[in-house]
C-alpha positions in Angstrom: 11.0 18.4 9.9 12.0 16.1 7.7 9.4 13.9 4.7 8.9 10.1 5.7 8.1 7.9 2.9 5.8 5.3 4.1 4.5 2.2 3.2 2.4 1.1 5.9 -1.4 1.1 6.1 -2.8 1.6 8.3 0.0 4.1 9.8 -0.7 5.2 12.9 0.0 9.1 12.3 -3.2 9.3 10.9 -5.4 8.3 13.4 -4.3 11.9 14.9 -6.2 14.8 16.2 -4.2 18.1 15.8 -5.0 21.6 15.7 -3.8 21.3 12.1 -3.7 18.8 9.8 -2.5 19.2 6.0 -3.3 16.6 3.7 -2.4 17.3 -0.2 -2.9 14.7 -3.1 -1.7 14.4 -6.3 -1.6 12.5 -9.7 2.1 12.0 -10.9 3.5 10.5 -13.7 6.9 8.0 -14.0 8.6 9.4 -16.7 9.9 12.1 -19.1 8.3 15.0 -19.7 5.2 14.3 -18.0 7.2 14.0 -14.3 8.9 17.4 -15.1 5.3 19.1 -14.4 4.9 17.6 -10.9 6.5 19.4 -9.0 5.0 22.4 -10.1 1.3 21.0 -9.9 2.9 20.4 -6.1 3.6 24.3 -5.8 0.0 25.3 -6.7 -1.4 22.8 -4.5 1.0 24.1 -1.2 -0.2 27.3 -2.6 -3.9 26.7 -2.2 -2.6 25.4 1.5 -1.0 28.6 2.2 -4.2 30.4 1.5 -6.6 28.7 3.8 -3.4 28.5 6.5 -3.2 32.3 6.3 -6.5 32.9 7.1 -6.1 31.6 10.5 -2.4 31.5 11.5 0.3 34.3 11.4 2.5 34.9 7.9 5.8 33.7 9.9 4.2 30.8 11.9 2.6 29.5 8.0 6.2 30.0 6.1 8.1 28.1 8.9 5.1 25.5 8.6 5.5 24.9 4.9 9.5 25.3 4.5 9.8 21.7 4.4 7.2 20.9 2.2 8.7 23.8 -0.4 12.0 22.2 0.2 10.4 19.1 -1.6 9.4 20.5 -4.8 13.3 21.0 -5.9 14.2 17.6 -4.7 14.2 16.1 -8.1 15.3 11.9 -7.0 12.1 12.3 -5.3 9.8 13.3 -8.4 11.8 11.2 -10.3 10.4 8.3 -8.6 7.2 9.6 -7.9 5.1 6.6 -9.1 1.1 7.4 -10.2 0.4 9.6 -7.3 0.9 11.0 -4.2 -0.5 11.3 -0.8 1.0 13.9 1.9 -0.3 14.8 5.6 1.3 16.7 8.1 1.0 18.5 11.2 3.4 21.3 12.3 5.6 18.8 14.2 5.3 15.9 11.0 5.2 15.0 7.7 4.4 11.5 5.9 3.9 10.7 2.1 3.2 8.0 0.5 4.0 7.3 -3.1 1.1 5.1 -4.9 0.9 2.8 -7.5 -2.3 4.2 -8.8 -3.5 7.9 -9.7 -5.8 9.8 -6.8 -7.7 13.0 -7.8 -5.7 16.3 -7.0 -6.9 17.7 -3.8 -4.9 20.6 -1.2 -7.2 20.5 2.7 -6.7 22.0 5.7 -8.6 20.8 9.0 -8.7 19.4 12.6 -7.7 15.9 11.0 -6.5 13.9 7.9 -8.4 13.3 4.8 -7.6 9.6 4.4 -10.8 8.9 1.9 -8.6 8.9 -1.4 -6.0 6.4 0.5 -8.5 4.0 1.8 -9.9 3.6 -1.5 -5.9 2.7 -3.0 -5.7 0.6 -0.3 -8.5 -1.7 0.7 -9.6 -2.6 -2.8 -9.6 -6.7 -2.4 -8.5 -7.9 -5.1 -4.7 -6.3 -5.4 -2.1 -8.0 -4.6 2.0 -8.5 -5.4 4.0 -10.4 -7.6 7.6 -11.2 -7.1 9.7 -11.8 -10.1 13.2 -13.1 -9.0 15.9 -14.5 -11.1 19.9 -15.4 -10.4 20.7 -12.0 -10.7 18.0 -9.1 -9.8 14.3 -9.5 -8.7 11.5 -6.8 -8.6 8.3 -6.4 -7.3 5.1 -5.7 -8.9 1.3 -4.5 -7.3 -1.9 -5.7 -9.3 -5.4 -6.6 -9.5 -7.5 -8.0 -11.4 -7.3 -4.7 -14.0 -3.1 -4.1 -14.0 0.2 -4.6 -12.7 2.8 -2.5 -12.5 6.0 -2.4 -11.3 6.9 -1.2 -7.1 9.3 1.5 -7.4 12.0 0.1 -5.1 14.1 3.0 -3.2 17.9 3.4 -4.1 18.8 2.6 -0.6 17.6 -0.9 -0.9 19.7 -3.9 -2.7 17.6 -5.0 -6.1 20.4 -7.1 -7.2 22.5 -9.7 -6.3 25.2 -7.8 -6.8 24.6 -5.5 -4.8 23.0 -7.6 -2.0 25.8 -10.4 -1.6 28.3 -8.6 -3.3 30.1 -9.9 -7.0 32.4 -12.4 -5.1 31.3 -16.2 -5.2 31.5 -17.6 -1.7 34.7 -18.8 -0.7 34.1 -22.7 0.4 37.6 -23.7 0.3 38.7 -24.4 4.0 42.5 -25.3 4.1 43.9 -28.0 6.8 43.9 -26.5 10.6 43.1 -26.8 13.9 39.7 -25.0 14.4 37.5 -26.8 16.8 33.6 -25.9 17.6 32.1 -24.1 20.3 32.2 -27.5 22.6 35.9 -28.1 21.4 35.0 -30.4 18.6 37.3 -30.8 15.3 35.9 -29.1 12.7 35.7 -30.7 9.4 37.7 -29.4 6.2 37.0 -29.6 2.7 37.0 -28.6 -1.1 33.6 -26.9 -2.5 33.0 -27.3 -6.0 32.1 -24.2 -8.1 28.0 -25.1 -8.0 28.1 -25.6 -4.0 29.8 -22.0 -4.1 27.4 -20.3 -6.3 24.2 -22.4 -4.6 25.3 -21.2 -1.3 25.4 -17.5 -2.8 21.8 -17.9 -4.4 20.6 -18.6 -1.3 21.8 -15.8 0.7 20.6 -13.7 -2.1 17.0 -15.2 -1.4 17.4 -14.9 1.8 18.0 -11.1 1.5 15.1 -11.0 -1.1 12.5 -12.5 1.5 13.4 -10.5 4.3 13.6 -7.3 2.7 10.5 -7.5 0.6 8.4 -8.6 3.9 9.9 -5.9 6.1 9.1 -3.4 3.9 6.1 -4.4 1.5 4.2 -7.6 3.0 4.2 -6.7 6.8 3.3 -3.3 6.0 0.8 -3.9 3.3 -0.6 -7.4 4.6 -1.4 -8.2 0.5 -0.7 -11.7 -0.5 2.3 -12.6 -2.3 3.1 -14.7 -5.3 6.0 -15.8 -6.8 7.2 -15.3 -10.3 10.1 -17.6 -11.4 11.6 -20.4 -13.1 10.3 -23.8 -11.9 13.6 -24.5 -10.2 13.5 -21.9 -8.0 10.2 -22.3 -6.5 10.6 -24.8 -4.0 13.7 -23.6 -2.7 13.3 -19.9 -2.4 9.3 -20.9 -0.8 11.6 -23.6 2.0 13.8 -20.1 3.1 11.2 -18.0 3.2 9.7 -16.2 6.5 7.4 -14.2 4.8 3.9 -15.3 5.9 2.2 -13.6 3.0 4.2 -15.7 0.5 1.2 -18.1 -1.5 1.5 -21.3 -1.9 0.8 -21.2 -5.9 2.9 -18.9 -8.0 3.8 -18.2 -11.6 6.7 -20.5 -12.6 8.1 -18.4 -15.6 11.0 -15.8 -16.1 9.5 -12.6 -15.0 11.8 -10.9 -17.7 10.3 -12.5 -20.3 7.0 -11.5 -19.3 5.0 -8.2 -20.7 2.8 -6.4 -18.1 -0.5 -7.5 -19.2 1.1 -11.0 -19.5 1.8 -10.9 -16.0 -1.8 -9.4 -14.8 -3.3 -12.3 -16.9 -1.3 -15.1 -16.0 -1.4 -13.8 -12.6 -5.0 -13.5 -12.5 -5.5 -17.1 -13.4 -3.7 -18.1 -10.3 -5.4 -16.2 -7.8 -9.4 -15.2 -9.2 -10.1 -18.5 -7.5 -8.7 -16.9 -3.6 -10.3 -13.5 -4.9 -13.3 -14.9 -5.6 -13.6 -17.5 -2.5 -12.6 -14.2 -0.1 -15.3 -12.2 -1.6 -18.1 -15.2 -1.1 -16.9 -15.4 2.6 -17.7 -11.5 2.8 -20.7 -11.6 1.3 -21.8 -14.5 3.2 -20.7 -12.7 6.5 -23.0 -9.6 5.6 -25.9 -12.0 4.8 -25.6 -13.6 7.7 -25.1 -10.4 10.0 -28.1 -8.9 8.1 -30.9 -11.6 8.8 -29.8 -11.4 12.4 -30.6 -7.8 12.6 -27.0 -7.1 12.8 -26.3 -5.5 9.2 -28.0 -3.5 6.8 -27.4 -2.0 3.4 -29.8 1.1 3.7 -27.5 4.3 4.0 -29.2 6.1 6.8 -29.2 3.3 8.9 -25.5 2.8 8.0 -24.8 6.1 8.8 -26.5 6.0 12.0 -24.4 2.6 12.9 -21.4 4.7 11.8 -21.5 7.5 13.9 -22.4 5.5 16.8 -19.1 3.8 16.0 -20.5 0.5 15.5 -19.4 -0.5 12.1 -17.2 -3.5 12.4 -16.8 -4.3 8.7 -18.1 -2.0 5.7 -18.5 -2.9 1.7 -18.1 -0.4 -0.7 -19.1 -0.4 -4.2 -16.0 0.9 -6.1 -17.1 4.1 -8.3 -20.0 4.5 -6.5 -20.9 7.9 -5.1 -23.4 9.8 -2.7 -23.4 13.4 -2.6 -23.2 14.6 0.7 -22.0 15.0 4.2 -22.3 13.3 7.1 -23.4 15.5 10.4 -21.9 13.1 13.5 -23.6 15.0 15.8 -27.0 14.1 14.8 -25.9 11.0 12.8 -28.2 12.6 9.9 -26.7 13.5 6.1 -26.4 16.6 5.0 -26.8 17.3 1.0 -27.4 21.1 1.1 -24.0 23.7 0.6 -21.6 21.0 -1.1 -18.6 22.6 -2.1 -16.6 19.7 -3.5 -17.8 16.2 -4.8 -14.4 14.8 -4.4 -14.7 15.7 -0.5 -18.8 15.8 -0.1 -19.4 12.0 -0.9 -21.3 10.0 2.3 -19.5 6.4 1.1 -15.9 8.4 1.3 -17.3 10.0 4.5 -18.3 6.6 6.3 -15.1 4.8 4.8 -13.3 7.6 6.8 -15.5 7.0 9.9 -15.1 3.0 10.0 -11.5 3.2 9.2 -10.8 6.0 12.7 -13.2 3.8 14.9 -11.1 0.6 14.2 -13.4 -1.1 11.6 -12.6 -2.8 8.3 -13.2 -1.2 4.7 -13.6 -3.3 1.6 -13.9 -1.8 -1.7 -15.5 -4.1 -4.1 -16.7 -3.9 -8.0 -20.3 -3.7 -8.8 -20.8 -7.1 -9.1 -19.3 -8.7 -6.2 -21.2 -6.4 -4.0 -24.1 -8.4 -2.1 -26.6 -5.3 -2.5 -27.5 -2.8 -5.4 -27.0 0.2 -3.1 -23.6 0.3 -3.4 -23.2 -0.1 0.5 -22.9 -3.0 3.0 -22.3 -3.0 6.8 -21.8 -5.3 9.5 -22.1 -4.1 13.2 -20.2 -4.5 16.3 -23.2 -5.3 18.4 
């Protein structure tokens, strides 16, 4: 069994039910000698997962379980590129990870199904979004909101310069005299390219390759808008290639090189606050609307009824915001007594996890976009 680094969110593994389900997070760190203590905080935490899996399963059955996941704390290219944090789940028959852009708390569970809480909350924040700085000779990606940006990690398998996309060669344009002929047996047409036809035909491949392989493996599997960072004469051109439907409209027309982090989170945040702040009216309206028609409410039993009657289509989430608790499906009642952990214990990380498994939508907002002061704001299915 082998580690899958993912992108995609939802991913489909874990909507699973299994017998057993491991899911271990961590905060990492991007560079020396922080990163050089990661792996180890991994071994403690595989540790606390071989305690509760020994309980309950044989001592062979648990080692062959966890062999793969050991195997990961000496792969060093992995750590090294471990980003802010880490998410892992597996069963005994599969194992995903995701590497995040932000820091999640440290966490080691065993159960009947994933603990996803943590990795809604990275992901369905609405205000992030990415940036993509591209020049003549290399691009990169970046993931913000409205507080930071910082740079994707891009794996070593994947082309991040032209370079190494097109190859170092210019385009040969030259065709010499001959007798090709088309597909319907039409003369074919021979000429001279000049130098800038060769090297605008080879910038264009190179954006081609750009758009195709940041929405196969960032846009389509994250679904967060996309803006461009470049200089003004490459904006209309790469924006007429691309396929990307996530690609905005507006964009930054600047070298991304000569821009500092928070310069790109400000000037970034000038261009979309406007979309942020239109798609957060449009939610709010939605819940005010569902709400006077008896079809919302932002009182947390109610919710939690709704919730475990699986009729939750959208739900709002204060950022920050936390209710100590569990939630008792069953009965559809909370339960505050015998909390063992506040980072698991929490009713707004127990619902998130609820809407997210029946289908729904979760929306993490800041305090003051939400439409109500309880921190909590669903719409129902019926």
């Amino acid at each position: 069994m082998n580690v899958e680094i993912v992108n995609e969110f939802p991913h489909e593994f874990l909507r699973e039910q299994a017998e057993l389900c491991i899911s271990i997070y961590q905060p990492t760190h991007r560079y020396r000698p922080e990163n050089q203590q990661d792996p180890i905080r991994f071994k403690n935490l595989l540790q606390k997962v071989h305690e509760e899996l020994v309980k309950e399963y044989p001592v062979n059955e648990v080692k062959s379980l966890l062999a793969p996941l050991e195997k990961l704390e000496g792969e060093r290219p992995f750590w090294a590129h471990a980003g802010d944090g880490l998410a892992l789940f597996a069963t005994k028959d599969r194992c995903i990870a995701y590497r995040l852009q932000r820091p999640v708390p440290e966490l080691a569970i065993v159960s009947n199904s994933f603990h996803i809480k943590p990795l809604i909350r990275v992901f369905q924040s609405a205000d992030r979004y990415h940036l993509l700085g591209v020049n003549r000779q290399q691009f990169k990606l970046f993931e913000g909101n409205r507080y930071g940006v910082e740079e994707v990690e891009i794996p070593e398998e994947l082309a991040k310069t032209k370079a190494e996309a097109i190859g170092d060669q210019v385009t040969e344009s030259y065709l010499g005299a001959g007798d090709s002929s088309g597909a319907a047996g039409t003369a074919m047409m021979h000429g001279h390219g000049s130098k800038k036809d060769e090297i605008d035909i080879d910038i264009e491949r190179y954006f081609r390759y750009v758009d195709r392989t940041i929405a196969e493996h960032y846009s389509k599997p994250s679904g967060l808008p996309l803006y461009l960072v470049t200089l003004t004469e490459y904006h209309t051109p790469f924006k007429e290639l691309s396929h990307n439907p996530h690609l905005q409209q507006i964009g930054i027309k600047s070298d991304f090189e000569a821009l500092s982090l928070e310069q790109l989170r400000k000037t970034a945040w000038e261009c979309i606050e406007p979309n942020y702040l239109e798609k957060t009216k449009k939610l709010v309206d939605s819940f005010e609307n569902a709400r006077s028609n008896g079809q919302g409410s932002e009182k947390i039993e109610q919710v939690v009824q709704a919730a475990s009657e699986d009729r939750i289509s959208r739900l709002m989430l204060e950022d920050g915001r936390l209710y100590p608790g569990r939630i008792n499906l069953d009965t559809g009642e909370i339960q505050t007594e015998n909390l063992k952990n506040t980072a698991v214990d929490d009713v707004m990380d127990d619902l998130a996890e609820i809407v997210f498994k029946s289908g729904g939508e979760v929306v993490v907002l800041p305090e003051e976009r939400m439409p109500v002061d309880t921190g909590i704001a669903a719409i129902y299915r019926w």
